[in-house]
N, C-alpha and C positions, 0 to 999 in steps of 0.2 A: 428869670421866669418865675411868674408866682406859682401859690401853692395849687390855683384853682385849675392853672392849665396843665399841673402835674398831674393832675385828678380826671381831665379830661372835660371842664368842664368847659364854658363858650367863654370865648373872648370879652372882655369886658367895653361896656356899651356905655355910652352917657358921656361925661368929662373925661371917662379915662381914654377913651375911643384917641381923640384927636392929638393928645400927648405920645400914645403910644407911636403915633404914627407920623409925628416930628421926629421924635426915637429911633425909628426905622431908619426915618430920609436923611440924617445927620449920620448915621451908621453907613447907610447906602455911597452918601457922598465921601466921608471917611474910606470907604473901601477903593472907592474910585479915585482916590487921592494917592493912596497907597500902591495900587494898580500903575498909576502915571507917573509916580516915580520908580517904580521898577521894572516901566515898558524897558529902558534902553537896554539892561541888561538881558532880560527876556529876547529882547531881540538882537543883539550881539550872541547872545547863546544858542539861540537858533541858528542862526547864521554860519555863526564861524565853528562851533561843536560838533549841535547836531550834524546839521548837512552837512558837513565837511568830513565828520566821520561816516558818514554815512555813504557821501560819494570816495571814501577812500578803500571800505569795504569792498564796493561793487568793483572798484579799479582793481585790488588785490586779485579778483578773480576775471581780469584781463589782459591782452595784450596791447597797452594803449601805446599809441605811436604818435606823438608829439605831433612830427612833420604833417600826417594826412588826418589827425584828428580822429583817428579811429579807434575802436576801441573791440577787437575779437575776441569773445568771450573763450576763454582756456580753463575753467573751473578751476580746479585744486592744483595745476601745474605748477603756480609758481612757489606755492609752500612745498609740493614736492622737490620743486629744485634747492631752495634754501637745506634741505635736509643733504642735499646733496652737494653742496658747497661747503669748502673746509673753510672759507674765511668767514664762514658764518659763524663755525663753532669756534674757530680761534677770536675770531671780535668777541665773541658772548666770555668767554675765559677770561679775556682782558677786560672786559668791563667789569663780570663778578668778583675778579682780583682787585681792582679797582673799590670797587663798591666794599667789599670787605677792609679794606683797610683803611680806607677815608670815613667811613659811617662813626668807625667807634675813637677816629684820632680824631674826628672834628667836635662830638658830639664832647668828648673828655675836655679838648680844648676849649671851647665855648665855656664849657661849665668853672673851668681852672678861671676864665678870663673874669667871669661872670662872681665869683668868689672873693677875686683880687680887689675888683673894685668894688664892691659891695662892704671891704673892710677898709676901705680909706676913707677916714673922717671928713674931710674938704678936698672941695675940687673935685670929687667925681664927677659931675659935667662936664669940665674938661677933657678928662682922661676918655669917658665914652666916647664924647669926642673925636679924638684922636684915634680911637683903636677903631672907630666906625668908617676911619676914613681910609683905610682898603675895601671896603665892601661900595664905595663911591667912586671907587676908582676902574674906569675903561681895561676890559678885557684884554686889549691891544695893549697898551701900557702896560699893564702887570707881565704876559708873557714878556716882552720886552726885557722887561726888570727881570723876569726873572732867565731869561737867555744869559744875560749877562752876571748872573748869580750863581747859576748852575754849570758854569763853564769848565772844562773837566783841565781844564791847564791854570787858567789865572783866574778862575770864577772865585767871589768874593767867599761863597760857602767853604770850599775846599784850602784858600790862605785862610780859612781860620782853624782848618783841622790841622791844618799844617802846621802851629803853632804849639800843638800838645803830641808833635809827633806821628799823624794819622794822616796816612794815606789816603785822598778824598778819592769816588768813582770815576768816572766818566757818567754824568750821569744821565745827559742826552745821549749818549752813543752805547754802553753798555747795557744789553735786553733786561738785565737784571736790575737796574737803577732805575729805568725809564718808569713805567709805573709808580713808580716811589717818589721821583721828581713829580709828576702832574700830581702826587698826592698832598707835595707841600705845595705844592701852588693853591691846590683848593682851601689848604688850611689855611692860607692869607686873610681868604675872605669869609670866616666864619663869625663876623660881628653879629649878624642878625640872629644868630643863633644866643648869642653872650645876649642881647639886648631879650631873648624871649626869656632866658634863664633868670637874667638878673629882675624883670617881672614875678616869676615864680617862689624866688627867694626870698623878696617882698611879703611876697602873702605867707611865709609860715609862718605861726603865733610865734611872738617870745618868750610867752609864759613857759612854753613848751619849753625852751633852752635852759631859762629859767630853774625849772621843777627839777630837767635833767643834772642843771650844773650844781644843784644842792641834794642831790643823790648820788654827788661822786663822781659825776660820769665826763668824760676831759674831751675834748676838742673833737679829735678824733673817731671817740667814739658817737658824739652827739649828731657828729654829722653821716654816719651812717644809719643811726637808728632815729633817729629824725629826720635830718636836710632829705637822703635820698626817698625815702620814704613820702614824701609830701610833696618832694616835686617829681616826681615818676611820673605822673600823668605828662606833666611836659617834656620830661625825656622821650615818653613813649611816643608824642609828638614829634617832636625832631626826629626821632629814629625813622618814624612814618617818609614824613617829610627828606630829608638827605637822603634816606633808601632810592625814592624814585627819583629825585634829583643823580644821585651817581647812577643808575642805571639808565640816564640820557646823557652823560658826559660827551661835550664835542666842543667846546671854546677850548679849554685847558689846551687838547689835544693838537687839535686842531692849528692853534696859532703856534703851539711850539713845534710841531712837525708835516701840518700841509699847508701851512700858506704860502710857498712856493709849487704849484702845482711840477716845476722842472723836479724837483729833488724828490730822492725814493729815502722815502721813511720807513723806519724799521717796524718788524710786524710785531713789535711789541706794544705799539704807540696806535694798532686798530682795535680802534673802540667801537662798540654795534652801531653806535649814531654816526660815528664816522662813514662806514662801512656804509647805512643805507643811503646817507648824504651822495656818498660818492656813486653809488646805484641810479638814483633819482637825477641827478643834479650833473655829472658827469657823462655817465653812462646811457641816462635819459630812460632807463628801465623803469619806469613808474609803476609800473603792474605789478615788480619785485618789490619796487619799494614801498609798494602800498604793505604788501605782503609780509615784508618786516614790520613795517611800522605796529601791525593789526597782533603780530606772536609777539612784540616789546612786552604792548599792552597785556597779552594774556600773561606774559613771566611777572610784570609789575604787579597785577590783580593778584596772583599765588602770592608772590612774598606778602604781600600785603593782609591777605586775608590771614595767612600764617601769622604775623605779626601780632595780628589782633588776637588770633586766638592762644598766643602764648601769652600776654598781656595780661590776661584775665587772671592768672599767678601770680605776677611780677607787680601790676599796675594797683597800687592804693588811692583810693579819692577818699576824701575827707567827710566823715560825716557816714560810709558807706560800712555797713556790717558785716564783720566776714565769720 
């Protein structure tokens, strides 16, 4: 914008007239180029977000019946029943249990993985490689793998404890291991986590390590008053990220303890997404399970905004003055 139309003054006329107005139509077409490449999204987000949450609201607040297609409106009955079901609260325990103990061993692990190869001169390609390839690996197969790892008699985990003396759990069968087992199962697949870190690591200067390692300061310490410090923003990321990822937990659970619908699973292995899954999908309750689905959401949005607002402590970006 020139200085004249800050001024208020007329547009300008003559040879500048028709430049300006090729100006515009290249602008115009550029905008409509940028438009058409991000209809599909726009419209897949219409589609499957919007409306879909939007017709899952209106379900929440009915009683829809698969068989006759109907749907009679019951207002606030089914979030009153939820409050009234104990396997609501005991799903919500087992997943907050869940969520608490996977968040900070995944997020630690990633970072350990992300460290290790980060300090191998040659061949890390490789080695990414390799550790990337549980996170490529089919859900189905991994429980599998790990059915047969966790096995409370011959399971490969437990002959190795057995070697230093220690008693391994039951760890599919005992209420007290179960949680703990689908927690190492999550931690299998924590590559993408290692691959957003080992990004992060990337970008801290080295002059920084530099200055620090000729002021004394050893290994140790460099990497707490530096490493974490610069990449906080990305921890606070993944913490974001795995938070609502384990507060939707259902493959873990699910293929290690209901994929035989014959067999009774212990009530330590119900997870909230289990739980609704089985509402919806079982039970054909869809008006419930809209219902849960709609409080997930509100419990995600609270952590979440809580996160952010402790963050503002914790979280250093670079360049930012405090």
């Amino acid at each position: 914008m020139t200085v004249a139309e800050d001024i208020g003054a007329p547009p300008p006329t003559g040879a500048a007239a028709p430049a300006r107005r090729r100006r515009r139509r290249r602008l115009d077409r550029e905008a409509l180029a940028g438009y058409a490449f991000i209809a599909p999204w726009i419209i897949g987000f219409l589609l499957f977000t919007v409306i879909s949450m939007s017709y899952s609201a209106y379900l929440s607040a009915t009683d829809y019946d698969l068989a006759t297609n109907t749907a009679p409106w019951v207002g606030g009955e089914n979030y009153a029943q939820l409050v009234e079901d104990p396997k609501v609260l005991q799903s919500l325990g087992n997943t907050f249990t869940y969520a608490l103990m996977s968040v900070p061993l995944e997020t630690a692990f990633a970072l350990l993985l992300a460290l290790l190869l980060m300090s191998i001169p040659r061949g890390q390609g490789f080695f990414r490689v390799l550790y990337y390839l549980p996170k490529m690996t089919p859900a189905v197969a991994t429980a599998a793998v790990f059915l047969l790892l966790l096995n409370g008699n011959r399971g490969a985990v437990n002959q190795f404890l057995g070697f230093f003396g220690i008693q391994g759990p039951q760890w599919l069968i005992d209420p007290d291991w179960i949680i703990p087992s689908i927690v190492l199962m999550s931690a299998w697949a924590v590559a993408g986590s290692m691959i957003i870190y080992m990004a992060a690591l990337q970008s801290v200067p080295v002059d920084l390590y530099e200055a620090a390692a000729l002021d004394g300061a050893g290994p140790v310490r460099r990497f707490w008053r530096i490493t974490v410090p610069l990449i906080s923003p990305t921890t606070f990321f993944l913490v974001i990220t795995n938070t609502i990822a384990s507060l939707q937990v259902f493959d873990q659970a699910y293929l290690l303890f209901y994929r035989d619908a014959s067999s009774s699973a212990p009530s330590a292995s119900l997870f909230y997404g289990i739980y609704l899954y089985q509402q919806a999908f079982q039970q054909f309750n869809f008006g419930l399970a809209a219902a849960m689905a709609w409080v997930l959401f509100a419990i995600i949005m609270v952590i979440t905004l809580i996160q952010v607002k402790v963050s503002k402590r914790l979280v250093h970006y670079q360049g930012e003055s405090r």
